[in-house]
N, C-alpha and C positions, 0 to 999 in steps of 0.2 A: 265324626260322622260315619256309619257304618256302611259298609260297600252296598248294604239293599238300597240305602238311603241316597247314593249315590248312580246309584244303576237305574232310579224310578225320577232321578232329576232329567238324569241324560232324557230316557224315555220320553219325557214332557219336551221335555226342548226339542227332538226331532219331530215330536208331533206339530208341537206348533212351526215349526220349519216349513213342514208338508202342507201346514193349513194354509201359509202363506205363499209355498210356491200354487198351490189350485186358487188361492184370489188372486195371484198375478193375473194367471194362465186365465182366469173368466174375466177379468177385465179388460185382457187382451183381447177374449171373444168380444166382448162390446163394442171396444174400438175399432174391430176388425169388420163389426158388422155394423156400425154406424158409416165406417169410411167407403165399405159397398154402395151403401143407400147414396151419399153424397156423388161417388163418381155416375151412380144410374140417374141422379137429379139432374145433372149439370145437362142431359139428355144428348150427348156427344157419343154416348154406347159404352154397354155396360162391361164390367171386369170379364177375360176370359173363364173364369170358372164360374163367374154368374151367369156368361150368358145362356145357355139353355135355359136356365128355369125364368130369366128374364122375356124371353121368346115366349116360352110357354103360360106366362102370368099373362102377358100382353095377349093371348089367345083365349086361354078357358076361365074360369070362376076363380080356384081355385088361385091363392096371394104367392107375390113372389117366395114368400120363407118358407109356406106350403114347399112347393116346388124343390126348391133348396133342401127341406130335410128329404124329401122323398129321392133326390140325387145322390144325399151325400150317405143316407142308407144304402143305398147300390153300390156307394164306392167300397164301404165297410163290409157287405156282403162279399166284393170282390176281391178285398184283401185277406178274408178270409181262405174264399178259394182257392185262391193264388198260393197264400204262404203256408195252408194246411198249418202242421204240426209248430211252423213257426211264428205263426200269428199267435200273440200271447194274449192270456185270459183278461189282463189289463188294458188290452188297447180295445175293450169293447166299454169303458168310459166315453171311446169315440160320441156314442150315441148320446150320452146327455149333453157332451160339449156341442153336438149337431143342434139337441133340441133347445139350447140358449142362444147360440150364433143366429138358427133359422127364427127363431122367435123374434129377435132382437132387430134382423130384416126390416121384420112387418113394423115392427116400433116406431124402426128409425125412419122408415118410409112417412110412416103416419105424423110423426115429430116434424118432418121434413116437408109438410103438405107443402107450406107456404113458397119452398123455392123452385122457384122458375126463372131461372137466368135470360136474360133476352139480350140476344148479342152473340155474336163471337168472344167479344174478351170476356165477357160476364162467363159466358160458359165453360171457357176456358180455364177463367179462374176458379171454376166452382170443382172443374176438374181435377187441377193441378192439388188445391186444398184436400180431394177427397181421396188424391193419391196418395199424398204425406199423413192424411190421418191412417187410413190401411196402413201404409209401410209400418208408420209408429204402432199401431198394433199388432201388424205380424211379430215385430221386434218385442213387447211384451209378450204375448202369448208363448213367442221359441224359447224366452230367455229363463223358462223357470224348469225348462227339461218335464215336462209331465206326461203328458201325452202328445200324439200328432192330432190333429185334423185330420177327418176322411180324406179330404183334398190332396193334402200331404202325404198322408199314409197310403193312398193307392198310387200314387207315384212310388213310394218308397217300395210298394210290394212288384212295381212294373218293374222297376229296375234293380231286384234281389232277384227275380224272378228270371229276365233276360242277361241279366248280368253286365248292365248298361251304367253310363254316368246318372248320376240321378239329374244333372241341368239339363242333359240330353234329353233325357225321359220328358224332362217338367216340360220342355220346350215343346216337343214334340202329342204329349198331352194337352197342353192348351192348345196350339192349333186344332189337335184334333175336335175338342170341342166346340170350338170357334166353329170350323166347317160345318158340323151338324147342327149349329144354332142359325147359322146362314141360311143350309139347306131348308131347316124347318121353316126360317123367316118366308123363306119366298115360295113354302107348300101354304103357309097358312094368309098371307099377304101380298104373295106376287112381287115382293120385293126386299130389301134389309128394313129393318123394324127393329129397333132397341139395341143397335148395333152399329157401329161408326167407328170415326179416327182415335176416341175414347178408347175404345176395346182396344187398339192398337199402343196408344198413346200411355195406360195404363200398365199392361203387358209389361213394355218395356222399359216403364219409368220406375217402379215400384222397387222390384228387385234393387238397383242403382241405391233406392233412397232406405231403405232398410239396412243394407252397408251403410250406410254415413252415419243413420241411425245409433246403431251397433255400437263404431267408435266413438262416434264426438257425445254421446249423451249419456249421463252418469248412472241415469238412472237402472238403465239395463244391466250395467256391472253392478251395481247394489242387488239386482234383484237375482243374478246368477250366485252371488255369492251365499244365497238366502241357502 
């Protein structure tokens, strides 16, 4: 076999590598945007990073994933700003992975008409379920190394920028938006609207369950290995 012949096998095979770390990474997006819709169904208040555009659906015309991509373009313009020369030419893929996640939103919302929890445990469970399907796809989406999410990525450019932990940062970011979905909740309603122990419940469970994630399920070491 002659070295060309051997240098255009390898070729093929990283390509197909590449093709299947970007289907993880978009299946990740699904699940990650299916498991939003579930924790906003359960009607207990929606994810910190959804909720602004959750606030804002619930006000104007324009659908929750609308909202969502026009967010998460601001995050992407601000990572640019932020890291100038070190924001690289590749992480403006950001933007189609925004316009599959936001799209995906509206999907999963509309898939999702029929539930309406009624109850405390009903909704709780509807919670709990829609926290472990997010977790399970954040854990896909991270695990094939491709790009970040705006979400992610303007946290990662807050804290290059400031020179902070990045959990400090994340931390500190979701409140912050938390606060202004709050503030907007009660300019446009006078009170909290699509907002609740959910948002909080969420927040804090998620993170937790994407560790367990991580370790105990195989599928994620298969898919880092790819």
């Amino acid at each position: 076999m002659s070295e060309l012949t051997v240098k255009s096998d390898a070729s093929r095979a990283e390509v197909g590598r590449v093709a299947l770390r970007c289907l993880c990474f978009t299946a990740g997006l699904l699940v990650n945007s299916f498991g939003v819709a579930l924790i906003t169904k359960a009607a207990l208040g929606t994810s910190p990073i959804s909720s602004i555009p959750y606030v804002l659906d619930l006000r104007f015309a324009p659908t929750f994933g609308q909202f969502t991509f026009v967010l998460n373009m601001a995050y992407i313009a601000a990572q640019a700003a932020l890291l100038r020369r070190d924001f690289r030419p590749v992480q403006l893929l950001q933007v189609v992975a925004n316009v599959i996640f936001s799209a995906f939103i509206d999907v999963s919302m509309r898939l999702l008409w029929w539930l309406s929890p009624q109850g405390i445990p009903a909704e709780v469970a509807s919670l709990a379920l829609g926290c472990a399907v997010l977790a399970f796809g954040i854990s896909v989406e991270v695990a094939p190394n491709v790009i970040v999410v705006p979400g992610e990525g303007i946290v990662r450019a807050i804290s290059s920028t400031l020179g902070r932990p990045f959990g400090t940062c994340k931390l500190c970011f979701d409140i912050t938006l938390v606060l202004i979905a709050c503030g907007l909740s009660f300019v446009f309603f006078g009170g909290l609207n699509g907002l609740g122990v959910g948002t909080i419940a969420s927040a804090l469970a998620v993170g937790p369950i994407v560790n367990a994630i991580d370790l105990r399920v195989p599928l994620i070491s298969v898919i880092r290995s790819l």
